[in-house]
C-alpha positions in Angstrom: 50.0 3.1 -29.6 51.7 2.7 -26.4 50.0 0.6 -23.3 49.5 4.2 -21.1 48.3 5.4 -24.1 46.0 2.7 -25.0 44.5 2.4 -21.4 43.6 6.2 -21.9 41.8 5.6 -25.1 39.5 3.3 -22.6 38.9 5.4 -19.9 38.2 8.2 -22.7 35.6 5.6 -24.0 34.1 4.7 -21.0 33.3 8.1 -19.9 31.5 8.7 -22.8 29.4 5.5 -22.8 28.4 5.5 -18.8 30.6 2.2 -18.4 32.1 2.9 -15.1 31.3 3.9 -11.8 29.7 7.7 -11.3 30.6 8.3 -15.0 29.0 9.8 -17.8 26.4 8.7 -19.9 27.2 9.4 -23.7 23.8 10.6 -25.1 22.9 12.6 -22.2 26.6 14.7 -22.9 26.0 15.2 -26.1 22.5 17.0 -25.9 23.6 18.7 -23.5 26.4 20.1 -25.5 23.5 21.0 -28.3 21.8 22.5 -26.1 24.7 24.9 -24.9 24.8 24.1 -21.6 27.7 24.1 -19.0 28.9 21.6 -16.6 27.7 18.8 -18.6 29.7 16.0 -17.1 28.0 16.7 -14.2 24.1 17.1 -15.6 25.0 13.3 -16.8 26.7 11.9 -14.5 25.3 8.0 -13.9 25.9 5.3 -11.3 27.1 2.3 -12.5 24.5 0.0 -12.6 22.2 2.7 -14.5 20.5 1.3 -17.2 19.0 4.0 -19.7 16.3 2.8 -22.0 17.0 4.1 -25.5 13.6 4.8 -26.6 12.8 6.3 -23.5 15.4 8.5 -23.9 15.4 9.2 -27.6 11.8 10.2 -26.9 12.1 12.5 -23.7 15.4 14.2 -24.9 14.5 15.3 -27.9 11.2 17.1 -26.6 13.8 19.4 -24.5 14.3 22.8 -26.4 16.9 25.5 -25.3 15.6 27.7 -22.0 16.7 28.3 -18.6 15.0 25.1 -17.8 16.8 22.5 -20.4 19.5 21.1 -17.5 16.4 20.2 -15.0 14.6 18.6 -18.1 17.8 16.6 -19.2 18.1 15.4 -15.9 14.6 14.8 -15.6 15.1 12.7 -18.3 17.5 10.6 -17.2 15.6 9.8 -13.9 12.6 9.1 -16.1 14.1 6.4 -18.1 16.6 5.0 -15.8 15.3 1.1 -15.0 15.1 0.1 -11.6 17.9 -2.1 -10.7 16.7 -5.2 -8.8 17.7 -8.5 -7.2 16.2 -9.9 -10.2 15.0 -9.3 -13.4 11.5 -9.2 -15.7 11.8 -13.2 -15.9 11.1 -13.2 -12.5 7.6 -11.5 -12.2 5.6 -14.1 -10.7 1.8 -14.7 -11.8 -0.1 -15.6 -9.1 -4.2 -15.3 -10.0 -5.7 -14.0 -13.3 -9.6 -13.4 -14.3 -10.4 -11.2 -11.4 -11.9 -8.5 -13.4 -10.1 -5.8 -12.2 -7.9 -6.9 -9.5 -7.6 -3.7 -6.9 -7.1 -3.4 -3.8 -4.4 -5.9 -2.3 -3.8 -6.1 1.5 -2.5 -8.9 4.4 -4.4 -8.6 7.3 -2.5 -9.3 10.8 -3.1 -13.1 10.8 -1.2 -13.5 6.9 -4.7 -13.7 5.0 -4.1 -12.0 1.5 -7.3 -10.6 0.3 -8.2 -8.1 -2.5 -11.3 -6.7 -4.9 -12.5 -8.1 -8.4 -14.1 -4.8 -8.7 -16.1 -5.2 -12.0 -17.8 -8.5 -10.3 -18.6 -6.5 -7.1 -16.2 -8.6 -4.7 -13.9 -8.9 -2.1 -11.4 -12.2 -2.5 -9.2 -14.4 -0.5 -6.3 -15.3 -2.6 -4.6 -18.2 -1.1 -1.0 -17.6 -2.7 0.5 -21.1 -2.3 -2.1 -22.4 -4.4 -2.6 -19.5 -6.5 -6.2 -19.2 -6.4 -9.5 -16.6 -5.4 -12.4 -17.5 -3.4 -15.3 -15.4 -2.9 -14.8 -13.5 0.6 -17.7 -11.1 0.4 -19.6 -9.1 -2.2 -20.5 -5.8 -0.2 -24.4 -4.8 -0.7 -27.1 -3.0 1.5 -30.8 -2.1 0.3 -30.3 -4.2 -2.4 -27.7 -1.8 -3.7 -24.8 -3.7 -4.8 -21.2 -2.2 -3.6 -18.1 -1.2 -5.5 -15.6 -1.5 -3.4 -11.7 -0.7 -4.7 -9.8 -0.3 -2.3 -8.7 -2.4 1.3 -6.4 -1.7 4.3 -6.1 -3.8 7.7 -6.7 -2.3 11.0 -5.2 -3.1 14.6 -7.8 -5.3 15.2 -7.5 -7.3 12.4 -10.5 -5.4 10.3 -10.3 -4.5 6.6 -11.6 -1.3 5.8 -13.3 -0.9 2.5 -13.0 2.5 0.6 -16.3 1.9 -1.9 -17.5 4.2 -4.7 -21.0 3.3 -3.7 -21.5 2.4 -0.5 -18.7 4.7 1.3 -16.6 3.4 3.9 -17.0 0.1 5.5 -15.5 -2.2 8.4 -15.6 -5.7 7.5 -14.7 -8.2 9.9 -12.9 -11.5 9.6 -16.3 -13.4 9.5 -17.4 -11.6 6.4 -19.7 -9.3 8.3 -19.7 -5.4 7.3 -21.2 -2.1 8.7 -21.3 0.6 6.8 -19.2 3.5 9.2 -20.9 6.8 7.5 -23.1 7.9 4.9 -22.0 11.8 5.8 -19.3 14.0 6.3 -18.6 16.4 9.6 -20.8 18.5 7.7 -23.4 16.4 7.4 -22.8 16.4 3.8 -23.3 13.2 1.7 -20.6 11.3 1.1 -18.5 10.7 -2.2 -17.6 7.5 -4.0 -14.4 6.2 -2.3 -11.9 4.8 -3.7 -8.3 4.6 -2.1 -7.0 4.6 1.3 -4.6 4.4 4.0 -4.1 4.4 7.5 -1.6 6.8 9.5 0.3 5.7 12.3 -2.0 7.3 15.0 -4.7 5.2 13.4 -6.8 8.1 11.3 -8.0 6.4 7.9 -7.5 8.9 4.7 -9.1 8.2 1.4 -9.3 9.2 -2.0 -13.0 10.2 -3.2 -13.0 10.3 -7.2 -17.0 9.7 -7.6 -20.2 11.3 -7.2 -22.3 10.6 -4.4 -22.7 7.2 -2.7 -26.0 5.0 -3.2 -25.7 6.1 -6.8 -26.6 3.3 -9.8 -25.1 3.1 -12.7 -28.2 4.8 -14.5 -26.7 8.3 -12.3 -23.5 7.4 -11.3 -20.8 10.4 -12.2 -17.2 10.9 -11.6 -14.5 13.6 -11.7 -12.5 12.7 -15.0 -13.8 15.7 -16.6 -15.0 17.9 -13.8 -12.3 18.4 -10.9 -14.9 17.8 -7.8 -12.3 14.8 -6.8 -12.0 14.9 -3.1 -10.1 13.3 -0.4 -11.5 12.4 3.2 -9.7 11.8 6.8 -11.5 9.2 9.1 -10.8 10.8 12.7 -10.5 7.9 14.7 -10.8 9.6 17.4 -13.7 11.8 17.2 -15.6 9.1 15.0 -15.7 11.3 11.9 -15.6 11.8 8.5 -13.6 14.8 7.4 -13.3 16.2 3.8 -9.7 17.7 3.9 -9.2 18.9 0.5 -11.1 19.1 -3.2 -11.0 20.0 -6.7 -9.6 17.4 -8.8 -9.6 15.3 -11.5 -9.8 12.1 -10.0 -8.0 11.5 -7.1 -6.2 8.2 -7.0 -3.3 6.0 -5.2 -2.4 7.6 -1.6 0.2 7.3 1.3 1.4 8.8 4.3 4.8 10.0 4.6 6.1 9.9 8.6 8.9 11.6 10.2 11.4 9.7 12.3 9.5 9.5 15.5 6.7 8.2 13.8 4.6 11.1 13.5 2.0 11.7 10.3 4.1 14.6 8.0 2.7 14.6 4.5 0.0 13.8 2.6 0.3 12.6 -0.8 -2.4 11.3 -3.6 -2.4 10.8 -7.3 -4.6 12.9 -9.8 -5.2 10.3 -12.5 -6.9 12.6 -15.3 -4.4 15.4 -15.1 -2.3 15.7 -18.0 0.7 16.7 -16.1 0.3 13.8 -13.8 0.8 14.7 -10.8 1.9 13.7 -6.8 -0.2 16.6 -4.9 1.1 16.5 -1.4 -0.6 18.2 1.8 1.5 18.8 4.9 -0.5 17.0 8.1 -0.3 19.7 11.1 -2.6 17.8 13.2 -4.9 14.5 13.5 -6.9 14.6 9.9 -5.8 18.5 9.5 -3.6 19.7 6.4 -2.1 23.1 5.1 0.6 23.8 2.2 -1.2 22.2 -1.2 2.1 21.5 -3.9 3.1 19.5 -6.3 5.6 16.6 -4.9 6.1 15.1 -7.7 5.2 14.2 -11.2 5.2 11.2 -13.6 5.6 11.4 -17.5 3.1 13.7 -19.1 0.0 11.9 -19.6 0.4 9.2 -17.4 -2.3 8.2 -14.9 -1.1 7.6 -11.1 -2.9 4.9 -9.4 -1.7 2.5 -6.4 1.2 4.1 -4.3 2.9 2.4 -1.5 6.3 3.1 0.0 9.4 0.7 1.0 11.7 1.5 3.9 13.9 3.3 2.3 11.3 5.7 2.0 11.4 5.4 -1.7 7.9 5.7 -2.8 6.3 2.8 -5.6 3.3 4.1 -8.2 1.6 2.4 -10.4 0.6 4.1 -14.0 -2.6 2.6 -15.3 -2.4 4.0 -18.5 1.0 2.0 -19.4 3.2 -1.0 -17.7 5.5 0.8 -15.7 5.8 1.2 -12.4 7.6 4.4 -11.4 9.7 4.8 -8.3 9.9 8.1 -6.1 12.7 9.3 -3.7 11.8 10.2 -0.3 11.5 14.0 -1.3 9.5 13.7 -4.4 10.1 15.5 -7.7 11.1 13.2 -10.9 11.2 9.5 -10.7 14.2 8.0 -9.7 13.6 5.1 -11.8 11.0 2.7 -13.4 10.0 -0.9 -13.8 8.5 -2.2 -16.8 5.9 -5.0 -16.1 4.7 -7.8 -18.6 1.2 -6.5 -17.9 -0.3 -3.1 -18.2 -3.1 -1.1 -16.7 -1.0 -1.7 -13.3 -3.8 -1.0 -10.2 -2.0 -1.2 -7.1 1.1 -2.5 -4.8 1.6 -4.2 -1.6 4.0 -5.4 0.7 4.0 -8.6 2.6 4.5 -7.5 6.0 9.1 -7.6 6.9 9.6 -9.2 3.2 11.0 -7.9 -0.2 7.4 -9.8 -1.7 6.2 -6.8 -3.4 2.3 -7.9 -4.6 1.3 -5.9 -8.1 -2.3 -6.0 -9.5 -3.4 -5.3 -12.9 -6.5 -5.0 -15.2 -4.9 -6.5 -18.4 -5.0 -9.6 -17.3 -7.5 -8.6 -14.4 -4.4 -11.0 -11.9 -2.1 -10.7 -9.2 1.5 -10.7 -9.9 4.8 -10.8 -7.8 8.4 -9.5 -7.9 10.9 -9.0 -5.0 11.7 -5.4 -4.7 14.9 -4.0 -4.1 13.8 -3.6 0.1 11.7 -4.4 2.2 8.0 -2.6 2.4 7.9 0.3 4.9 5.8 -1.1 7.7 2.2 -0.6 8.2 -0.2 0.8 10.7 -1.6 -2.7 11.7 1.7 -4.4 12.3 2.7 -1.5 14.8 0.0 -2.1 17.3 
């Protein structure tokens, strides 16, 4: 064989094996050519640092039948096993407590204080991170009702708000002190067990309500993994209210705010953990703690169980699964996962940024710890290190 001839033998080779830059990737081609499909060089086309997991794909691809909808479910499947390319690799994932019993709920506060929940032991901690230990910080009770509380983000003024499936919504200050903000909606209706929550750039607090309602025991405590009365909540911060913006779903979990250029609140998007489809609901925001246009913005594998969400500033957008050990990653517009990170832990809670740093914080219920990895970019930046 000739040397021009030879050097087209490896082109040919590395085409069909995904081996070069925006090239094919061999599998993916031939489905698609089983499945009678046109264009297939394009439906797999592959950047060059694309790593497809074989079982992943062996699994997904072979649940695709012929139908108008094979390409998007090919593609889909590509996205859905495609591991995340990082500036390092699984060795790196970084313990950095364990034993927490449930970790939940990571956040910095303004001064560099790390904090998060043990949630089955009822308590807020301080995690010092050099020395890779918890302290007690508080453990939330009133009337001799102990709290629950899940989930923690850091105000302006250097308060962590508590989203808490039975007390509600509290402000806890630096000293350990707490107030309880509301027991009742805008409608004077009681509230339900929170859970999740973020703040907006205009200040407004939204939260994810999976539970029954607050001041519940264990002897009557319900939730919505069965029966879709999931809800999620906007904190005006303005008027001082408590807004129920939307309802009806099987546990409501992980949630973020999507902004426009200028800064401005645009979408809405939470997690429905007992849904078997999975899905990213998104609401668009048309004004402070006011939403319109319910749809699907995205969805993870079938069965999979969204938790923790928070996005990088690329405006890629990081969830966690709790019901396995990957981490999936969304594009700014939503739809399939662009890619996923598998995790030596599973039951993956939550994520967090350290404020202008690629120190991406992951917590997990395996091992009830705190892990960390450096992500591909830095974290998008918060509400409390705008003001």
């Amino acid at each position: 064989m000739g040397c021009n001839l030879l050097a087209m033998y490896f082109v040919i080779i590395a085409v069909d094996f995904g081996l070069g830059n925006g090239l094919k990737y061999g599998p993916c081609k031939s489905k698609c050519k089983k499945l009678g499909l046109a264009g297939c060089w394009r439906v797999c086309r592959i950047e060059t640092d694309d790593v497809i997991e074989k079982s992943c794909w062996n699994k997904c691809s072979n649940s695709i039948i012929m139908g108008q909808n094979a390409e998007a479910a090919l593609r889909g499947c590509i996205h859905q096993c495609r591991n995340c390319v990082l500036p390092s690799n699984q060795t790196d994932f970084v313990k950095i407590v364990d034993d927490q019993y449930t970790a939940e709920g990571p956040v910095f506060t303004k001064d560099g204080n790390f904090y998060m929940v043990a949630t089955f032991r009822n308590e807020i901690v301080k995690v010092d991170l050099e020395k890779r230990n918890a302290s007690l910080f508080v453990a939330p009770s009133i009337n001799g009702l102990k709290g629950y509380p899940v989930g923690l983000q850091c105000d302006s003024e250097n308060n962590i708000w508590v989203a808490d499936a039975t007390l509600g919504l509290l402000k806890l200050t630096q000293d350990g002190s707490f107030k309880q903000i509301a027991t009742r909606d805008n409608y004077n209706n009681i509230l339900q067990g929170c859970n999740d929550l973020t703040f907006d750039y205009q200040g407004n607090l939204w939260i994810t309500a999976p539970t029954g309602p607050i001041f519940s025991t264990l002897e009557n405590y319900t939730d919505s993994q069965e029966e879709p009365f999931g809800s999620v909540y906007c904190y005006n911060k303005t008027t001082d209210e408590i807004i129920k913006v939307t309802t009806g779903f099987l546990y409501p979990n992980g949630i973020a705010i999507q902004h426009d250029n200028n800064g401005t609140p645009k979408k809405l998007i939470f997690g429905e953990s007992f849904n078997t489809t999975a899905p990213l609901w998104s609401y668009d925001i048309v004004s402070p703690c006011q939403v319109e246009n319910k749809q699907v913005w995205g969805n993870l594998p079938s069965k999979s169980m969204p938790d923790g969400m928070d996005f990088d500033n690329e405006g890629d957008l990081i969830v966690t699964d709790y019901s396995s050990n990957y981490v999936y990653v969304f594009g700014p517009n939503g739809g399939a996962p662009i890619c996923r990170l598998k995790c030596p832990f599973s039951a993956i809670t939550n994520v967090h940024f350290r404020p202008n740093s690629t120190d991406l914080f992951i917590t997990e219920r395996e091992f009830h710890g705190l892990w960390k990895i450096q992500w591909k970019s830095e974290g998008m930046e918060q509400y409390c290190e705008r003001v």
